[in-house]
C-alpha positions as CSV (number, residue, x, y, z in Angstrom):
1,X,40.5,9.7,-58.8
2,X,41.9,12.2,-56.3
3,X,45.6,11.3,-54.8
4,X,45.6,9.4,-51.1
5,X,46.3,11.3,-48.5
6,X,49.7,10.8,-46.7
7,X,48.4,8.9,-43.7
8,X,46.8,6.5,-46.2
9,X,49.5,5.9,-48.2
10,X,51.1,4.6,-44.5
11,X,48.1,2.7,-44.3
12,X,48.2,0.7,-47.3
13,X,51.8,0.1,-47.3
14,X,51.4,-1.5,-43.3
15,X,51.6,-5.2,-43.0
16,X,48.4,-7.2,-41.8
17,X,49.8,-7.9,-38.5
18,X,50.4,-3.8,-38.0
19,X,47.4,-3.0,-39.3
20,X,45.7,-5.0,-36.8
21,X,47.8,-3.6,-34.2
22,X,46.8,-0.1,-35.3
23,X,43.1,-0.9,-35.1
24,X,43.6,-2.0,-31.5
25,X,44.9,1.0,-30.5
26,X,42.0,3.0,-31.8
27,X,39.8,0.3,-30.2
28,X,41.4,1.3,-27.0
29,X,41.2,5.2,-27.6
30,X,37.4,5.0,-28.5
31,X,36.8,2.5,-25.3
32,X,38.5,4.7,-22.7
33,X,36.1,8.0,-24.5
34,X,33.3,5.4,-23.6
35,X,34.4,4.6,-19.9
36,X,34.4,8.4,-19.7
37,X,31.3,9.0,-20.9
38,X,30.2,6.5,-18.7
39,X,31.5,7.6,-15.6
40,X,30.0,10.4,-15.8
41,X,26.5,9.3,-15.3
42,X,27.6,6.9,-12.7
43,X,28.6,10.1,-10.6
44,X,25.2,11.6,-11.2
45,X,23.7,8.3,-9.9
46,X,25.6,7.5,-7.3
47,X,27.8,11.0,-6.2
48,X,31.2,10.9,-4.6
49,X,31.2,11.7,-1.1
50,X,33.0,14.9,-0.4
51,X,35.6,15.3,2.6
52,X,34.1,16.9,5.7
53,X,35.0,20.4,6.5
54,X,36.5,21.6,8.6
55,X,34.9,22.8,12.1
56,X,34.6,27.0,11.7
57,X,35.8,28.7,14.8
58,X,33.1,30.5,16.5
59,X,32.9,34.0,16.0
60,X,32.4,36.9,18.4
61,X,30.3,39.4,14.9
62,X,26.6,39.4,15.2
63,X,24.7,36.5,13.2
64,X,23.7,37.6,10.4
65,X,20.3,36.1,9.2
66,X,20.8,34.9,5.5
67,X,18.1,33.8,3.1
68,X,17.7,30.0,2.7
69,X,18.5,28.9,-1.1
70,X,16.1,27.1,-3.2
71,X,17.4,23.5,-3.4
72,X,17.8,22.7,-6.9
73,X,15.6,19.0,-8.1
74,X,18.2,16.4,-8.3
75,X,19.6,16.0,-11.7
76,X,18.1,12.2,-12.9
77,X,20.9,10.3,-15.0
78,X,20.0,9.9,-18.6
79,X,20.8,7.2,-20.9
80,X,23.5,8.8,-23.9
81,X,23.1,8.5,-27.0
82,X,25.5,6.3,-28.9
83,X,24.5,7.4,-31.9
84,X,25.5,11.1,-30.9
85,X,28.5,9.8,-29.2
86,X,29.7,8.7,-32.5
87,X,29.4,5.2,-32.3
88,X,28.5,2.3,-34.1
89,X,25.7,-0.1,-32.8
90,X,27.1,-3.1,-33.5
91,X,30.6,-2.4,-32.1
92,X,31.9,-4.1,-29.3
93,X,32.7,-0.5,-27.4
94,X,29.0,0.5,-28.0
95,X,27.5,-3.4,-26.5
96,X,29.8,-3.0,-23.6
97,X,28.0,0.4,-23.2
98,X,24.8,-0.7,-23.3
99,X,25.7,-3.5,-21.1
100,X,27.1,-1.1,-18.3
101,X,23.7,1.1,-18.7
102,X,21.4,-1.4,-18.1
103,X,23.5,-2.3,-14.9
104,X,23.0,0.9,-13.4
105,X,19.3,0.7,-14.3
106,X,18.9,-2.0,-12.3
107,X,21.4,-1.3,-9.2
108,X,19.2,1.8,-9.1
109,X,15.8,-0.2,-9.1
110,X,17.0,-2.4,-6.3
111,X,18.0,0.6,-4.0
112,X,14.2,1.9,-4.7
113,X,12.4,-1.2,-3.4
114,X,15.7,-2.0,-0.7
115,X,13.1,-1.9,3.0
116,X,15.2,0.7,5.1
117,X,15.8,-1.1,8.6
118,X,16.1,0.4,11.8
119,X,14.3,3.2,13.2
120,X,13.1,6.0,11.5
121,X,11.9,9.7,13.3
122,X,9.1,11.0,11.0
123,X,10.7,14.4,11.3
124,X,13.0,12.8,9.1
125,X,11.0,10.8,7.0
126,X,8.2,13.2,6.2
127,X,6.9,13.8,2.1
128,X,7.9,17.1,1.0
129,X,5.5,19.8,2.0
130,X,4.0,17.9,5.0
131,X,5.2,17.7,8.1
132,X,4.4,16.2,12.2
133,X,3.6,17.8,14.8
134,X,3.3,14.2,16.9
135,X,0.8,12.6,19.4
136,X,-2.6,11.2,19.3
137,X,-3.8,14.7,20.8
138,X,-1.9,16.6,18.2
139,X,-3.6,14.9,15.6
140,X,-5.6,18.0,14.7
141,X,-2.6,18.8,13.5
142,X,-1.9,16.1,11.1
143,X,-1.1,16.6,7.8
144,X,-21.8,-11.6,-14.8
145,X,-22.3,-7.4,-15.2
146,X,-22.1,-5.0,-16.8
147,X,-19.0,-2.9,-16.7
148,X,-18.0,0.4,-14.5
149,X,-20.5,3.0,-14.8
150,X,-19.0,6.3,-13.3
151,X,-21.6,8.0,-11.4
152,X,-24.9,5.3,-12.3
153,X,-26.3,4.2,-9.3
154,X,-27.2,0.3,-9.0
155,X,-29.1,1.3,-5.2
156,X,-31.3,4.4,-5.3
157,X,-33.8,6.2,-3.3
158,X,-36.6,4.5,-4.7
159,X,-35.0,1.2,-3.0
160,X,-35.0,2.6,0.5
161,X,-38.6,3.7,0.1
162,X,-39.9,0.8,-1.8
163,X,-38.6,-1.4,1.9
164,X,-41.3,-2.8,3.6
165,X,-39.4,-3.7,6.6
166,X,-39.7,-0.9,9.2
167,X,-36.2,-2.1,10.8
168,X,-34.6,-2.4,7.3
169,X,-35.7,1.1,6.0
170,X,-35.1,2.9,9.1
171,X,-31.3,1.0,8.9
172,X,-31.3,2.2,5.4
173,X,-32.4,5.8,5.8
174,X,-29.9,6.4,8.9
175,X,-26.9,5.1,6.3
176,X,-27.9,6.7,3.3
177,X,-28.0,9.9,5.2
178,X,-24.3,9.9,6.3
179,X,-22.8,13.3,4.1
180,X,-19.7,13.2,2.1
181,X,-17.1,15.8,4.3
182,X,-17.9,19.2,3.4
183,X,-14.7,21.1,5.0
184,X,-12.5,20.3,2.0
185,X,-13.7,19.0,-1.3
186,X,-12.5,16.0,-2.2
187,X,-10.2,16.7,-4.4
188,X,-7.9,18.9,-1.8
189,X,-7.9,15.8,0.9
190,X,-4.8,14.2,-1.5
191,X,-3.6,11.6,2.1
192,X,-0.5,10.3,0.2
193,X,1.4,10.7,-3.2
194,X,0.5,8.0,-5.2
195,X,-2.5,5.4,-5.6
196,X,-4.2,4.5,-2.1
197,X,-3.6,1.2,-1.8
198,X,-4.2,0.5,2.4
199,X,-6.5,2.6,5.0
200,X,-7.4,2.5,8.6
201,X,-9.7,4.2,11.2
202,X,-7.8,5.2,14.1
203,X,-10.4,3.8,17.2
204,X,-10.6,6.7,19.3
205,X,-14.3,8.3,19.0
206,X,-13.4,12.1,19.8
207,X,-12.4,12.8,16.2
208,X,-12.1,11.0,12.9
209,X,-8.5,10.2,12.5
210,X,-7.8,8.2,8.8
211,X,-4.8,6.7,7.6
212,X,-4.0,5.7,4.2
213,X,-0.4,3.5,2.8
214,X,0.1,4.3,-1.3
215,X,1.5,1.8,-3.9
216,X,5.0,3.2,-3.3
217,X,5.4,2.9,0.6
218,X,4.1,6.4,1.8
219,X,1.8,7.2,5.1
220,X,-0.4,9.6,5.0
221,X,-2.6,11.0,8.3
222,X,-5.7,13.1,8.3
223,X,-7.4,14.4,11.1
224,X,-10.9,15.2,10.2
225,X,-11.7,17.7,12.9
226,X,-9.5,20.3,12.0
227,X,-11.6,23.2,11.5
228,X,-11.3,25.1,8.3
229,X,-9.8,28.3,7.5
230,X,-12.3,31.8,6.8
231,X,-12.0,32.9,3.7
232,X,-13.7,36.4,2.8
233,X,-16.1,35.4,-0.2
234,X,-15.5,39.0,-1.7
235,X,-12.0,38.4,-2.1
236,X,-11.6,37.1,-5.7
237,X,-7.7,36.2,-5.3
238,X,-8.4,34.9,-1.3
239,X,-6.7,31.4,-1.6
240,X,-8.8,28.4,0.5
241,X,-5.8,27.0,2.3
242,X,-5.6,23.1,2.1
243,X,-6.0,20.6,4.9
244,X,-3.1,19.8,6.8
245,X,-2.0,16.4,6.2
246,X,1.1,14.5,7.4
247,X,3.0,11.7,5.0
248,X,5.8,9.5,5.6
249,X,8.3,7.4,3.9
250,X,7.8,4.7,6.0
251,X,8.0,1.8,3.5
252,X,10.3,1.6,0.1
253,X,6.9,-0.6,-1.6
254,X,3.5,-0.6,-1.4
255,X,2.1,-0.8,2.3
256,X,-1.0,-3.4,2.3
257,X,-1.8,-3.2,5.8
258,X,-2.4,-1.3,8.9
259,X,-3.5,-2.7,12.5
260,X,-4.1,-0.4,15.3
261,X,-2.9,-1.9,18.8
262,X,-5.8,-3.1,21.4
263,X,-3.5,-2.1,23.8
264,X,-2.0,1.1,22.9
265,X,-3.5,3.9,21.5
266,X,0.0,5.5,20.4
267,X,0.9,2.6,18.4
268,X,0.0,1.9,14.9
269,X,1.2,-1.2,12.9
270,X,2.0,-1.5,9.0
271,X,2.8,-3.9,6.6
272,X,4.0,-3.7,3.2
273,X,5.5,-5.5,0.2
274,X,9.3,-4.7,1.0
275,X,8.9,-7.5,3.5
276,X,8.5,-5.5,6.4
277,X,6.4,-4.9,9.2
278,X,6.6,-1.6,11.6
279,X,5.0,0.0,14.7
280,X,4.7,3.9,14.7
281,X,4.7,5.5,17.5
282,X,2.2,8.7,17.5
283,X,3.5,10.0,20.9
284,X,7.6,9.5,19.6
285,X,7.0,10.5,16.3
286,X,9.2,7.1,16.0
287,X,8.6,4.2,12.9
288,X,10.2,1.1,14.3
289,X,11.1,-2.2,12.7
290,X,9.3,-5.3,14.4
291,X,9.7,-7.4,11.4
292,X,11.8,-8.2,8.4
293,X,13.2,-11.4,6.9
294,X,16.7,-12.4,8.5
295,X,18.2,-11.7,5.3
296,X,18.5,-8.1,3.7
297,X,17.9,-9.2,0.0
298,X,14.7,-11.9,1.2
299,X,11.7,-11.6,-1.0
300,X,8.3,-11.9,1.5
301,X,5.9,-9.4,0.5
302,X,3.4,-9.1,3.1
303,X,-0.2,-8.8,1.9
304,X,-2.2,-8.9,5.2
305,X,-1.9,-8.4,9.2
306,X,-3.7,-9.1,12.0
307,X,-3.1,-9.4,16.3
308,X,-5.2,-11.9,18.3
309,X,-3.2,-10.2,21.4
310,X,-0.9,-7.1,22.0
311,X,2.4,-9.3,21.6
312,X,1.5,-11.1,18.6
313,X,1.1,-10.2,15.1
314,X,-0.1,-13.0,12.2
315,X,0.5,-11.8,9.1
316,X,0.2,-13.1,5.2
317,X,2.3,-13.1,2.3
318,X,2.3,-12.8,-1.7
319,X,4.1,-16.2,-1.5
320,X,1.0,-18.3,-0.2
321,X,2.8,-18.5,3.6
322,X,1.2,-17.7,6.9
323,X,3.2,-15.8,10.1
324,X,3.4,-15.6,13.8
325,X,5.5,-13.6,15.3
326,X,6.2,-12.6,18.9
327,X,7.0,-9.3,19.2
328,X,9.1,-9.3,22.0
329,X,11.4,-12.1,19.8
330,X,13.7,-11.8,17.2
331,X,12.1,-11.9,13.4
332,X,13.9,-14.6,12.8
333,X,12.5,-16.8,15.5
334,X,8.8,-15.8,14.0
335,X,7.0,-19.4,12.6
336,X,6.2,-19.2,9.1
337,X,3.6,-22.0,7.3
338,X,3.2,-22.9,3.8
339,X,-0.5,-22.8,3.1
340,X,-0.4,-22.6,-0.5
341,X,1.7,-22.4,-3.9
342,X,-0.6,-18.9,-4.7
343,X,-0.6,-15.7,-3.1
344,X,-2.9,-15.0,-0.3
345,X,-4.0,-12.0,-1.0
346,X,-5.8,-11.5,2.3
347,X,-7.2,-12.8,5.5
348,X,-8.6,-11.8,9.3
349,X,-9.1,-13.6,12.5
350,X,-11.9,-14.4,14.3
351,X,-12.5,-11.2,16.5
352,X,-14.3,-13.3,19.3
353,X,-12.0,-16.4,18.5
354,X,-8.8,-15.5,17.1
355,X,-7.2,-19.3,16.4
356,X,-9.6,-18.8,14.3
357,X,-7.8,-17.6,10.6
358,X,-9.6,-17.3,7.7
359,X,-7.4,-16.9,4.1
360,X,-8.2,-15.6,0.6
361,X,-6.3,-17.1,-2.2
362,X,-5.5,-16.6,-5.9
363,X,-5.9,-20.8,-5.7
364,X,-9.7,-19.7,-6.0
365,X,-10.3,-20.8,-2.4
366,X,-11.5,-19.5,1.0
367,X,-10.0,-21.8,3.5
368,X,-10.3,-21.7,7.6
369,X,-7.3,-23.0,9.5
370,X,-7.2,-23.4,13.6
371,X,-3.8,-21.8,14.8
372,X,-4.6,-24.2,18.4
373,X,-3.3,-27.5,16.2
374,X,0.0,-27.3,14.6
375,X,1.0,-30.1,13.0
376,X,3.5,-31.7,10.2
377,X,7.3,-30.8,10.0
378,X,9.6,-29.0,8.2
379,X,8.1,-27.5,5.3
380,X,4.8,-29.1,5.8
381,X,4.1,-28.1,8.9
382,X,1.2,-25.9,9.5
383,X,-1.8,-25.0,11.1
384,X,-5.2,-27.1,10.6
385,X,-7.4,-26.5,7.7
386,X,-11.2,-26.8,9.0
387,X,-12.5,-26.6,6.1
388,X,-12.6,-24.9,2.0
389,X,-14.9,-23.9,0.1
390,X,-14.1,-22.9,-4.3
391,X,-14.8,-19.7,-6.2
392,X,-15.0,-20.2,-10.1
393,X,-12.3,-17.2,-10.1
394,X,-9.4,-15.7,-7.7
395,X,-10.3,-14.4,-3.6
396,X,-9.3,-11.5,-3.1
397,X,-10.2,-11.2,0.5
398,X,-11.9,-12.5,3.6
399,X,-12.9,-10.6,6.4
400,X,-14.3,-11.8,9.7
401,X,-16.8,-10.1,11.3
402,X,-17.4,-10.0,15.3
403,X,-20.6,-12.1,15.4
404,X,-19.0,-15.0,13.2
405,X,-19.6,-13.8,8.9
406,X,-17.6,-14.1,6.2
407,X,-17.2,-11.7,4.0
408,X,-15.5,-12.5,0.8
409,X,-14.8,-10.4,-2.8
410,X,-13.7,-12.6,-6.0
411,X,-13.3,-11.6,-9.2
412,X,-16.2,-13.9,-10.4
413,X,-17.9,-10.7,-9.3
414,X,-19.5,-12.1,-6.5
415,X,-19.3,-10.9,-2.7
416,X,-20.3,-13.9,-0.4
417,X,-21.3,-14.1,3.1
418,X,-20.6,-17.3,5.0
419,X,-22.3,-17.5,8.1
420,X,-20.5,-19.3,11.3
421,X,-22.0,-18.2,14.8
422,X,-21.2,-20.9,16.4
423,X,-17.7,-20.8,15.6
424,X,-16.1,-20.3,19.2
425,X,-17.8,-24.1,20.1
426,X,-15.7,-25.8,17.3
427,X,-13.6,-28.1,18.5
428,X,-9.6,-28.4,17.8
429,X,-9.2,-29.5,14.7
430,X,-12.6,-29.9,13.9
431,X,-13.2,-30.6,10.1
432,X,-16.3,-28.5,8.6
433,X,-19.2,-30.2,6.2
434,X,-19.5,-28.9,2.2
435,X,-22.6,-27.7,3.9
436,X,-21.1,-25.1,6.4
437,X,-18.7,-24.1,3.8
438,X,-21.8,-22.8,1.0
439,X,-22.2,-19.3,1.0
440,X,-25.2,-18.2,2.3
441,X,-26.0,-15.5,0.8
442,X,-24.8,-14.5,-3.0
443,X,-24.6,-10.7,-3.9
444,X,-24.0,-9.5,-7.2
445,X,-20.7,-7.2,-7.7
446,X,-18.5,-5.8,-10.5
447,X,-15.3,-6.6,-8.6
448,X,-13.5,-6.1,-12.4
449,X,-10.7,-3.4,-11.0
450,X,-8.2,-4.2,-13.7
451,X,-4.2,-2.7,-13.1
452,X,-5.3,1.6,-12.0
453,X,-7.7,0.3,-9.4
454,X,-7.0,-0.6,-5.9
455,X,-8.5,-4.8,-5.5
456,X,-12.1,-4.4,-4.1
457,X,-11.9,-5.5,-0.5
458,X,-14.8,-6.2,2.3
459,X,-14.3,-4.5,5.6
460,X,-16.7,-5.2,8.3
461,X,-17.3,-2.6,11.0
462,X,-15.5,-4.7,14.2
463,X,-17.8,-3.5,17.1
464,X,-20.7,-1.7,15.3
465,X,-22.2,0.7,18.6
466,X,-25.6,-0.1,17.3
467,X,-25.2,-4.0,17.5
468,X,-25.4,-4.4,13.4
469,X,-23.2,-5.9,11.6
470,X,-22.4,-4.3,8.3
471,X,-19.1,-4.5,5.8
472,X,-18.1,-1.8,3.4
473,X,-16.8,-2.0,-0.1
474,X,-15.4,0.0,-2.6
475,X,-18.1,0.3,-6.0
476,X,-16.6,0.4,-9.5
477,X,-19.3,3.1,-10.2
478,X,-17.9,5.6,-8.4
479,X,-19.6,5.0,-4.8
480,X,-18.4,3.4,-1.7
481,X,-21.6,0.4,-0.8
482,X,-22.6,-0.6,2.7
483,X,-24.4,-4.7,2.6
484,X,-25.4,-6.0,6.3
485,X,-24.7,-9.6,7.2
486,X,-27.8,-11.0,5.3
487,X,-27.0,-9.4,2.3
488,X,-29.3,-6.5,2.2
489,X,-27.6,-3.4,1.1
490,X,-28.0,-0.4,3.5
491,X,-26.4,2.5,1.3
492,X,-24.6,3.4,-1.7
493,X,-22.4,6.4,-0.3
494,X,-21.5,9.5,-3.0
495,X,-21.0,12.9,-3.2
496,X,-20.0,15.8,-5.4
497,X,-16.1,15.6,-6.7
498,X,-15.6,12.1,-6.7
499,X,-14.0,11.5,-9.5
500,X,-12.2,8.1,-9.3
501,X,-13.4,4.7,-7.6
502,X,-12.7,5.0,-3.9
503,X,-11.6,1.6,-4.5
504,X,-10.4,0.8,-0.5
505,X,-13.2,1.5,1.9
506,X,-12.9,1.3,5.5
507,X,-15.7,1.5,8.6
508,X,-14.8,3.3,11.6
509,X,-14.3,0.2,14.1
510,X,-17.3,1.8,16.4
511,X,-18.8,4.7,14.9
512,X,-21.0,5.2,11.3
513,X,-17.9,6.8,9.6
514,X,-16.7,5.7,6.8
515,X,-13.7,6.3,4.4
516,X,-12.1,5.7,0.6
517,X,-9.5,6.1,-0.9
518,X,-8.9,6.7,-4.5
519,X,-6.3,6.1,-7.5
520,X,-5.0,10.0,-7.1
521,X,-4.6,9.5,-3.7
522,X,-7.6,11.4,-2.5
523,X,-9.7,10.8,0.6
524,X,-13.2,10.6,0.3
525,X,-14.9,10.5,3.9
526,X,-18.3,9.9,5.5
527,X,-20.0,10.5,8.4
C-alpha cells in the first residue's frame, strides 16, 4: 500500500467537527467558481450598460469617409456544462446551478412575448433587409375525408364544363380563369419571416396592396404593381432581383387580425396575441398603441377584430371574452363581456347591421349576440345571445357576409352556410328558432390543419363589384377554393410553385383578387 500523502495524514488526524469545517470551506470555494461561471452568461444575456462618452469636439480636417463594419450576430447564451465544469450532479453547488439557468431561460422568454407599448416609427422597427419608404402612394415601394392530398384536385375542369347553368358556368369560368402572379414566383414573394398566420387586402382598387402578420408578431407589405426588373436572358450569372417587400416588428406574438379603417385610407389596424391592438399609420410611417390591458403583465390574447364605425373597434379573445372599445378612451375604460369559458377563435359583424356579432367557439358553437341589449352585472353582464346553433367538433370561425350568410369552418370538416337576409328587421333582443339556426347548406371540407398549418378560415368578399357573394378558403391540397353563398364552388385557385397550403386566404374587399399565405411565409396571389 503506498504511504499517505502529507495533506492526508492532516486529514485523518482532524477532528469531526474540523473536518466538517474544512469541507465548508471547499463548499464555498467551488460555489463562488459556480457564481462566476454563472455570471458570465448572465452578461451575455443581459449586457452591462457602458458609460456614455464623451462629446468629441468638432474638428476643422476633412471627413474622411470610412467603411461601415459588419455587425457581428449577437452571441446567444448557452447552457454550461456541469459535467465539464467539474461538478457533481447531485451536489448542492450544481442544483443551485441548474436552478439559476432555468431562471434566465424563462426571464428571457417573458421579454420575447413582453407587447412593447408606445409608439413605434417603422424606420425603426423594420425586419432586417427590408425597409419603408411610407405612404399609401409609395406603396410601389413596399417591401369525414380523406386526408391532404398536395396538388389533387377535388374541383376540375370537367366540373365547370359539365354545369348546366349558363349563370353558374359563366361565374365559374370567370373565377377559374384568375392567374396565379407571374412577376415573381412564388417562392421569392416571402411577406414576413415566419408562418403567415393573418392577411388583408388593402381597399383601394388602383393596385393590389396585401398584408400579412406571422406567428411571431411581424408585418409584412407587398405592393403587387411593382413592375419587375429586365434581366438579359443571355446572361447566365444575371441575378432576378427579388420583390421589394417591407416587414415590421410591430407585435412581440402572433398578429391574428388586421382591419382597414372605413374612414381612413392611411390607417391600418392589428391585433395580436400579446394583448394588443395598434393603428399604423401609412402616411407617418407611425405604429401606435390603441389598446392593451391596464396592466403590463395581463394575459388577453386577441384572436379577432372588427369596427361597426371609425371610433370603435370590437374585438375577441383566446379567453372566451368579447370587447368594445372607444378609441378616443382610455383602454382601460373599454367594456369587456364573458361570453364563454373557451376561446373564441373568431367572429365578424353584420356589414349592413353591425349590433349584429356573430362568434366562433372551441365550445363547438356558433352563437349571434345583439350588442343594442346589454344586460346582467358584473361578470355576467353581456350582450344578448339571439340564438346557437352546435357543431359535433370546435368553430373555428364565422364570417358575415354583406347580404346576411354565415360562413363557418369546424374541424368536423364541414364549412356551413347559414342564411339570414332579413337580419336588419330582427328586433332587440329577439330570440331565433332551432330552425333559423340549421345550416342551410352543408359542404364537405378537410379542415384537418394539425400544429404547421394556419386554422382554415372563411373570408367573404365584403362588397363583391359584381353583386355575388362569394367566401374564400384556404384547401389542404394545396389550392386556395372559392364556394358562393349557396354552396356551389366557383374555383379551385393553383399554380406552379406552390408548395405549401396557402392556409389563410383573403378576397380583395371589391375586386376578383385574391391572396394566401403559406407556412414559409410566402405569398401566393390571384387576379
Amino acid at each position: 500500500m503506498p504511504p499517505k500523502r502529507k495533506e492526508e495524514k492532516k486529514e485523518a488526524e482532524l477532528s469531526e467537527f474540523e473536518l466538517f469545517q474544512l469541507q465548508l470551506e471547499r463548499n464555498k470555494a467551488e460555489n463562488k467558481a459556480i457564481i462566476g461561471q454563472i455570471s458570465k452568461t448572465s452578461n451575455k444575456i443581459i449586457p452591462k450598460a457602458k458609460p456614455a462618452a464623451p462629446k468629441a469636439k468638432r474638428s476643422s480636417a476633412p471627413r474622411v469617409k470610412r467603411e461601415t463594419p459588419q455587425r457581428e450576430s449577437p452571441r446567444i447564451a448557452t447552457r454550461q456544462s456541469s459535467r465539464l465544469a467539474g461538478l457533481d450532479a447531485d451536489s448542492p453547488a450544481s442544483k443551485r446551478k441548474a436552478e439559476v439557468e432555468a431562471e434566465v431561460a424563462a426571464e428571457q422568454a417573458k421579454a420575447k412575448k413582453m407587447r412593447v407599448a408606445g409608439d413605434l416609427s417603422l424606420g425603426d422597427i423594420a425586419v432586417e433587409g427590408h425597409k419603408w419608404e411610407g405612404g399609401v402612394n409609395g406603396l410601389a415601394s413596399l417591401k369525414g375525408l380523406r386526408g391532404a392530398q398536395p396538388g389533387v384536385r377535388t374541383f376540375t375542369e370537367d366540373d365547370v364544363d359539365k354545369t348546366t347553368d349558363k349563370g353558374l358556368k359563366d361565374l365559374r369560368l370567370r373565377m377559374s380563369g384568375l392567374k396565379l402572379y407571374e412577376k415573381w414566383p412564388v417562392g421569392d414573394i416571402k411577406i414576413v419571416p415566419q408562418r403567415v398566420y393573418s392577411m388583408g387586402f388593402h381597399p383601394t382598387e388602383s393596385k393590389p396592396i396585401v398584408f400579412a402578420g406571422d406567428k411571431e408578431g411581424a408585418m409584412g407589405l407587398f405592393d403587387a404593381s411593382q413592375e419587375a426588373p429586365e434581366v438579359d436572358d443571355d446572361d447566365e450569372d444575371a441575378a432576378y432581383p427579388n420583390p421589394i417587400i417591407s416587414a415590421f416588428k410591430t407585435h412581440s406574438r402572433t398578429i391574428s387580425a388586421f382591419h382597414f379603417s372605413p374612414a381612413d385610407e392611411n390607417a391600418v389596424f392589428s391585433a395580436s396575441y400579446d394583448s394588443s391592438i395598434r393603428k399604423l399609420d401609412l402616411d407617418k410611417g407611425v405604429s401606435v398603441e390603441v389598446f392593451a390591458p391596464a396592466a403590463a403583465d395581463e394575459d388577453l390574447p386577441i384572436s379577432a377584430i372588427d369596427m361597426p364605425d371609425p371610433k370603435t373597434i370590437i374585438f375577441s379573445t383566446l379567453q372566451g371574452s368579447l370587447g368594445r372599445h372607444d378609441l378616443r378612451a382610455k383602454s382601460s375604460d373599454a367594456e369587456i363581456w364573458g361570453l364563454t369559458d373557451s376561446k373564441i377563435g373568431g367572429f365578424s359583424l353584420h356589414p349592413k347591421h353591425p349590433h349584429l356579432v356573430a362568434t366562433a367557439s372551441l365550445d363547438r358553437t356558433l352563437k349571434i349576440w345583439d350588442l343594442r341589449k346589454i344586460s346582467g352585472n358584473g361578470d355576467l353582464r353581456h350582450p344578448q345571445l339571439l340564438g346557437e346553433h352546435t357543431s359535433r367538433l370546435s368553430v373555428s370561425h364565422a364570417s358575415w357576409s354583406s347580404a346576411g350568410y354565415i360562413a363557418t369552418s369546424s374541424y368536423d370538416d364541414r364549412i356551413k352556410i347559414y342564411s339570414f337576409p332579413d337580419a336588419g328587421k330582427w328586433k332587440a333582443g329577439q330570440d331565433l328558432t332551432e330552425k333559423q339556426m340549421t345550416p342551410a347548406h352543408l359542404i364537405p371540407h378537410n379542415n384537418q390543419t394539425g400544429r404547421w398549418v394556419t386554422i382554415l378560415k372563411p373570408q367573404w368578399q365584403k362588397a363583391p363589384r359584381d353583386g355575388l357573394q362569394k367566401f374564400a378558403i384556404g384547401n389542404m391540397n394545396r389550392f386556395v377554393d372559392v364556394y358562393a353563398a349557396d354552396g356551389e364552388q366557383l374555383a379551385q385557385l393553383d399554380g406552379e410553385g406552390i408548395t405549401a397550403v396557402p392556409a389563410v386566404a383573403h378576397f380583395h374587399p371589391t375586386l376578383d383578387w385574391v391572396a394566401g399565405g403559406n407556412a414559409s411565409g410566402k405569398l401566393c396571389l390571384w387576379m
